[in-house]
C-alpha positions as CSV (number, residue, x, y, z in Angstrom):
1,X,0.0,0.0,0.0
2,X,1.5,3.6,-0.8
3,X,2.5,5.6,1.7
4,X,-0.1,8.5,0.6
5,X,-2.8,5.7,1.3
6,X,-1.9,5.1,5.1
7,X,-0.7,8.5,6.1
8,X,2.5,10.3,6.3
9,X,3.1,9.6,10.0
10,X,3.4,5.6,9.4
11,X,6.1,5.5,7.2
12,X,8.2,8.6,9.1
13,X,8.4,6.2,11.8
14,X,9.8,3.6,10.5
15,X,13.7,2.0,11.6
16,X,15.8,4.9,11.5
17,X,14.0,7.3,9.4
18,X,13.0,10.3,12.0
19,X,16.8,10.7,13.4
20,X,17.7,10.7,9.4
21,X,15.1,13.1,8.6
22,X,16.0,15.0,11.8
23,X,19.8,15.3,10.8
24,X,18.3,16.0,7.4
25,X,16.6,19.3,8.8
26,X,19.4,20.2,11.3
27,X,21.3,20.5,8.4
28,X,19.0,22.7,6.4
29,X,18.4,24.8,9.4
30,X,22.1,24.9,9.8
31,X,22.9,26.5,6.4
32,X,19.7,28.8,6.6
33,X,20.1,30.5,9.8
34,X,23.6,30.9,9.9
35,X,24.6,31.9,6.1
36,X,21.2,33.3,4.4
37,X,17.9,34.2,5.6
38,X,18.6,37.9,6.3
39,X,20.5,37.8,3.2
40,X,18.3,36.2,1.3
41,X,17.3,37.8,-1.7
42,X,15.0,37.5,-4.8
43,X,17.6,36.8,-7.2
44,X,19.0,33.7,-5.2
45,X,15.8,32.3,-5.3
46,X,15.5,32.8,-8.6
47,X,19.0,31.1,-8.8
48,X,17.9,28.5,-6.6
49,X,14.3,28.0,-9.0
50,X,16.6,27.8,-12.3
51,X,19.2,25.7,-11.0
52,X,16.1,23.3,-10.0
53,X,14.6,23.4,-13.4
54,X,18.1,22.2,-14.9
55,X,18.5,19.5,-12.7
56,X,14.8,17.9,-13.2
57,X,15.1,18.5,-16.7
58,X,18.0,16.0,-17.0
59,X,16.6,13.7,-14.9
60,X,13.4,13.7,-17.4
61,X,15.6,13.4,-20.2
62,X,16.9,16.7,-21.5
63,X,20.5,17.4,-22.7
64,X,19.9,21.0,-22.1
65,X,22.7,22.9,-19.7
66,X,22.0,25.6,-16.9
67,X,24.2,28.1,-18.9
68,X,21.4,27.3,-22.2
69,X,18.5,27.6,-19.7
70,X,20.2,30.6,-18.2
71,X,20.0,32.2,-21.7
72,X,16.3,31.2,-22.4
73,X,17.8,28.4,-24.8
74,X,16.9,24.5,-24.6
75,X,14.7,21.6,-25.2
76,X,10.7,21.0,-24.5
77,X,11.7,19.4,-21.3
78,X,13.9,22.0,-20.1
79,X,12.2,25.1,-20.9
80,X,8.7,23.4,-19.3
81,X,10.8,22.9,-16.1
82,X,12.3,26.4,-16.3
83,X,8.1,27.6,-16.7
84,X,7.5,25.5,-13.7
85,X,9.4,26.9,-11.2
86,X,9.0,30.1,-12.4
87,X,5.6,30.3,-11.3
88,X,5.8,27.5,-8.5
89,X,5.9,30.0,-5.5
90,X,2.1,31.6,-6.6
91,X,1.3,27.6,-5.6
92,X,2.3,27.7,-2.2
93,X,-1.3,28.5,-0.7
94,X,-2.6,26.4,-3.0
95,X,-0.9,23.6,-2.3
96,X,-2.0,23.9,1.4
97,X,-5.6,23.8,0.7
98,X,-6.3,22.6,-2.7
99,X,-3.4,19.7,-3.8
100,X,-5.3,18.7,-6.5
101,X,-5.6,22.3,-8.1
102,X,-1.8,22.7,-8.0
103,X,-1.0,19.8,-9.6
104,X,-3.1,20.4,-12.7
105,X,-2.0,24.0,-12.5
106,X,1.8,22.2,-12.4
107,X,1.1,19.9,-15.2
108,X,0.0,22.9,-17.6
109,X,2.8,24.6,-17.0
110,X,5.1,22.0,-17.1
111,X,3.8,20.5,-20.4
112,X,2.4,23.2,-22.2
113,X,3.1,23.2,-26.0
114,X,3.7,20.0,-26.1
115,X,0.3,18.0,-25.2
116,X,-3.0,19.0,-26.5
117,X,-4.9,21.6,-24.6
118,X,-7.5,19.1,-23.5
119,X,-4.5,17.2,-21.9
120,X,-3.0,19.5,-19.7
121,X,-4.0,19.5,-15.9
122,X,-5.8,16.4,-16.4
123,X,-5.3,13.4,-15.4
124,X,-5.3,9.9,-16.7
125,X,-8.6,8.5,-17.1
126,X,-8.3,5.6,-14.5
127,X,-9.9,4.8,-11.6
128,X,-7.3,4.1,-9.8
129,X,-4.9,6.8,-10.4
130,X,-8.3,9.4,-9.4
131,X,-8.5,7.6,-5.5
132,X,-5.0,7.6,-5.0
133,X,-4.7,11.2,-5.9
134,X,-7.7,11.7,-3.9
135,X,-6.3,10.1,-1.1
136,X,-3.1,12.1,-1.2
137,X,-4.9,15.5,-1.6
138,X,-6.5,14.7,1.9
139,X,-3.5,13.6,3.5
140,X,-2.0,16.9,2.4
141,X,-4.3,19.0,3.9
142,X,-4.7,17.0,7.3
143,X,-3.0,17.7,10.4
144,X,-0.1,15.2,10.5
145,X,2.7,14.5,12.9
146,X,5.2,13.6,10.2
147,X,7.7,16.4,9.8
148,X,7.7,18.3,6.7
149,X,10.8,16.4,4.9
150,X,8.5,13.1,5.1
151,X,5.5,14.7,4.0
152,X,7.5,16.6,1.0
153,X,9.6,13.4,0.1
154,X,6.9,11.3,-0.1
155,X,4.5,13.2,-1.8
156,X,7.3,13.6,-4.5
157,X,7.7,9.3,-4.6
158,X,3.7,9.4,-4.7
159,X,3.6,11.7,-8.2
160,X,6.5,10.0,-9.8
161,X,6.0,6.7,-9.9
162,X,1.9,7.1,-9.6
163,X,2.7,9.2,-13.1
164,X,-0.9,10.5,-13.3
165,X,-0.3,12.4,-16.1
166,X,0.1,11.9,-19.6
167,X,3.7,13.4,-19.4
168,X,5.8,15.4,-17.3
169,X,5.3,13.3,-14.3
170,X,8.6,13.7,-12.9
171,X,8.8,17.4,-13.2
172,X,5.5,18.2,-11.3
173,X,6.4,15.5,-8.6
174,X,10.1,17.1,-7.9
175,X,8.4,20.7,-8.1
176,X,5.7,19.1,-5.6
177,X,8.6,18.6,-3.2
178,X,10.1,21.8,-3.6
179,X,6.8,23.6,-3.1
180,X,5.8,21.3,0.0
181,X,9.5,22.5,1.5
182,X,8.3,26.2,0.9
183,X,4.3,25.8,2.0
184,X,5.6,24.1,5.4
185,X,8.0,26.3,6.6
186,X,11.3,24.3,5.7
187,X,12.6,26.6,3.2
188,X,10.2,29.5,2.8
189,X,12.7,31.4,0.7
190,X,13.2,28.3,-1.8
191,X,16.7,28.8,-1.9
192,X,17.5,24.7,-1.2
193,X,17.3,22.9,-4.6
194,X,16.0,19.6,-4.0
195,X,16.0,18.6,-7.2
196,X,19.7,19.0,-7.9
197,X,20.3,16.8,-4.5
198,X,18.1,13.9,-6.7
199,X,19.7,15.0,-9.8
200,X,23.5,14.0,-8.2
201,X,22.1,11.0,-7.2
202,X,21.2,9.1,-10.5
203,X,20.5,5.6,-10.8
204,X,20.5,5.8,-6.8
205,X,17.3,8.4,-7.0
206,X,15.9,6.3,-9.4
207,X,16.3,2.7,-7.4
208,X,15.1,4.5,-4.5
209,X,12.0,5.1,-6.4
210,X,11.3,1.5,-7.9
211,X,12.1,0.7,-3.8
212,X,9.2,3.0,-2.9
213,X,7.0,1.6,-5.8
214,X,6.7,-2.2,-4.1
215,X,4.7,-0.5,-2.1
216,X,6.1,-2.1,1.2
217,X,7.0,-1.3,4.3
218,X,10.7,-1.9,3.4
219,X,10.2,0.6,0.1
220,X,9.2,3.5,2.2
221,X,11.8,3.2,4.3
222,X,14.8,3.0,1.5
223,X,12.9,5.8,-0.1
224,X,13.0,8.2,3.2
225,X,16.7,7.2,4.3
226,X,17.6,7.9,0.5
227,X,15.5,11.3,0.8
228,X,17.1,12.3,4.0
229,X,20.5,12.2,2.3
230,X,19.1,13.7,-0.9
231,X,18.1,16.9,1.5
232,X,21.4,17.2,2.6
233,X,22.8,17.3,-1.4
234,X,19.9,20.2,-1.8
235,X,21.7,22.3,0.9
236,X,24.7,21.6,-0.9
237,X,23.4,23.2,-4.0
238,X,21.7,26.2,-2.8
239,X,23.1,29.2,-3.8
240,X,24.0,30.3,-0.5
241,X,27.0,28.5,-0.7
């Protein structure tokens, strides 16, 4: 059973996972406080936002560089992920009270120009794909006592190998995590980049997934161990270092 379908706080207890995720957000707390959040500044967030959409896109596929995106230059993939995350902070209430609405609002952004109209924000007609996603919106806007690094990490293994949508998947679900990370108070700045800590990861990020996927006790936990370590590889990008 998916984690979305028995609640955040069951799998962000299981062996080892809430001293990882706590060292996870010691870390992040570590690198906020002490070198940016007086400092911060809209134009390292909007470092931190592009450097994001770079890494996504390669891990969706695109061959397209940070300097190209940087320039406005590259692929479908890349410049959907760039037109993502530009718009991904006007989500942040949204996300808190209406999941649903901001991953359709996600998937248009992230795919438009390259599926029909009729496509985009919708997703796949299946019955099962609708309660799952159902079941995750609620869990979302629940009162939970899984810190925010579970609920952000597995709401991100939820979208991406759920795939609801007809393309893209990965994209929204790494944006989903980033925004989740802003909406709870981890990073309200967005000046991490989670999606460059999955991006260094590779075939690790990816196994970590299929791990998640068996939908097993054991799968959730590899996932959040992984996760917690991915975190860490996000403060590592941000550019506050």
């Amino acid at each position: 059973m998916p984690a979305s379908l028995e609640g955040f706080s069951v799998a962000a207890e299981l062996e080892g996972v809430p001293s990882a995720l706590a060292a996870a957000r010691d870390g992040i707390d570590a690198l906020l406080r002490d070198r940016g959040l007086r400092r911060t500044t809209p134009a390292l967030t909007a470092e931190s936002l592009l450097r994001g959409a770079a890494a996504s896109a390669a891990l969706e596929g695109s061959t397209t560089g940070l300097e190209e995106l940087r320039h406005g230059q590259g692929d479908a993939i890349a410049t959907g992920a760039a037109r993502l995350n530009a718009d991904l902070l006007a989500l942040s209430p949204v996300i808190a009270t209406s999941p649903l609405q901001a991953f359709a609002r996600m998937h248009t952004l992230a795919a438009a120009g390259t599926e029909m109209a009729d496509n985009l924000g919708r997703p796949r007609l299946d019955a099962g794909i609708a309660a799952r996603l159902q079941m995750m919106s609620r869990h979302l806007v629940a009162p939970t006592r899984a810190p925010a690094l579970a609920v952000a990490s597995l709401a991100h293994a939820e979208l991406a190998t759920l795939r609801p949508f007809g393309s893209r998947n990965g994209l929204v679900a790494r944006a989903v995590e980033r925004l989740i990370l802003v909406a709870r108070g981890v990073d309200p700045a967005s000046v991490l980049v989670p999606e460059a800590g999955h991006g260094q990861a590779g075939a690790t990020y990816r196994g970590a997934l299929t791990a998640y996927a068996t939908g097993t006790p054991d799968g959730r936990r590899t996932w959040l161990l992984y996760a917690a370590q991915a975190f860490g590889r996000a403060a590592e990008s941000s550019p506050l270092r």
